[in-house]
C-alpha positions in Angstrom: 23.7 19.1 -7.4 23.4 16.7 -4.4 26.3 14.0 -3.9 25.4 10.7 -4.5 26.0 8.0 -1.6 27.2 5.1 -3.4 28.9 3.7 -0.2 25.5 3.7 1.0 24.5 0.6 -1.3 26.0 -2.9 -2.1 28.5 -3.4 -4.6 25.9 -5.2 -6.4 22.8 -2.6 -6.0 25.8 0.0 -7.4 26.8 -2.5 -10.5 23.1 -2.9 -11.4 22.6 0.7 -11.8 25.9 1.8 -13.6 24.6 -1.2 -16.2 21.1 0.0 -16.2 22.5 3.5 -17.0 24.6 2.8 -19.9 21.8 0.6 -21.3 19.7 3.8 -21.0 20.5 5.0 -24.1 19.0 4.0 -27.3 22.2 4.4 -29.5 24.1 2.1 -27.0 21.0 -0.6 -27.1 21.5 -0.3 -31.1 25.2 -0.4 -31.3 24.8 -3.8 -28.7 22.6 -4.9 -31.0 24.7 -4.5 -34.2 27.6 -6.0 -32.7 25.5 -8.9 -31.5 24.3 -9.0 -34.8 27.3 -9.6 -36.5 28.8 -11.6 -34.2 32.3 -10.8 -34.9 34.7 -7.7 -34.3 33.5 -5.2 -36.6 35.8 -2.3 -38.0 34.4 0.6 -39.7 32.0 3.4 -39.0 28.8 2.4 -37.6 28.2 5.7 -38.6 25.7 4.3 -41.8 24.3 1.6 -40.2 22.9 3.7 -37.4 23.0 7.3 -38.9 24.5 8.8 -36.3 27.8 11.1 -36.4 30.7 9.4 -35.6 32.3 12.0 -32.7 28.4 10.8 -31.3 29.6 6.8 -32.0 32.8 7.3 -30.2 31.3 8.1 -26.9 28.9 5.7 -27.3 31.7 3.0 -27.9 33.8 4.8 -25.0 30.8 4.8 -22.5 30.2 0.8 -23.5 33.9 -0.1 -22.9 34.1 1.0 -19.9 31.1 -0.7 -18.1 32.9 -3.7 -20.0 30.0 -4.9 -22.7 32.6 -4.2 -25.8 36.4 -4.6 -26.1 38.2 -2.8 -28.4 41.3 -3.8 -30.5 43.6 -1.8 -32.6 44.6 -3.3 -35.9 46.4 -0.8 -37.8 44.7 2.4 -37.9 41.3 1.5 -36.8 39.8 0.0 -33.7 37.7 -3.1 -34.2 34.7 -3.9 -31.7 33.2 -7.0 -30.7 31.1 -8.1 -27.5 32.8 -9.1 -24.7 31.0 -12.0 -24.4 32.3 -12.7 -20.9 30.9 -9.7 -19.5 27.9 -10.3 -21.7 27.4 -13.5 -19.7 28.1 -12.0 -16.3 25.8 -9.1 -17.0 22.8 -11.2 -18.1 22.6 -13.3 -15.1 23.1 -10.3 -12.8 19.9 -8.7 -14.5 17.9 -12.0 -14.7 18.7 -12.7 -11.2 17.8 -9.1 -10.1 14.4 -9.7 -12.2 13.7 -13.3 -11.2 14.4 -12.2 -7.5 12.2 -9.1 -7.2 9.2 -10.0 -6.2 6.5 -7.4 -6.3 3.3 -7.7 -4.1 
C-alpha cells in the first residue's frame, strides 16, 4: 500500500477530504440525519431506527466523533449524542465554499 502525502496538500485540501470520507458512508449520513432529526441529544440504541447492529453503530458514532460532527456525553450508564452544532456550522461553510469556489470549465 503506497503512503499517502498529506504534507503534500493544505490543511484545508486535507480537512475537506477527512470530512468527505466520513460522510462517505451511508450509515453515518443516516445517523447525521437522525440526530438532526431530533434535534436534541438522543440516548438509546439507534439500533431500531436504522437496523443496524449496534457493535456496527458504535464505530459509526466513534468515526463521527472524531472528525467532530457529534459530541458525546455520559449520563449514567449510557452515552447520549447530539450534533455538534458548532462544527456543523464550520463544516457547512467549508463545503459550500469549496462548492461555490470550484469552478469547472
Amino acid at each position: 500500500m503506497g503512503i499517502t502525502k498529506t504534507e503534500k496538500f493544505t490543511t484545508r485540501q486535507n480537512e475537506i477530504a477527512q470530512l468527505a470520507k466520513v460522510l462517505g458512508h451511508p450509515a453515518r449520513i443516516a445517523i447525521l440525519e437522525e440526530l438532526l432529526k431530533l434535534n436534541s441529544c438522543y440516548c438509546g440504541g439507534l439500533t431500531a431506527s436504522l437496523g443496524l447492529a449496534q457493535a456496527t453503530i458504535s464505530q459509526h458514532l466513534k468515526e463521527l466523533k472524531n472528525v467532530g460532527l457529534i459530541k458525546g456525553d455520559i449520563e449514567g450508564t449510557s452515552v447520549c449524542y447530539c450534533i455538534n452544532m458548532e462544527k456543523w456550522s464550520i463544516v457547512s461553510e467549508l463545503f459550500q465554499n469549496f462548492f461555490q469556489n470550484t469552478v469547472v470549465r
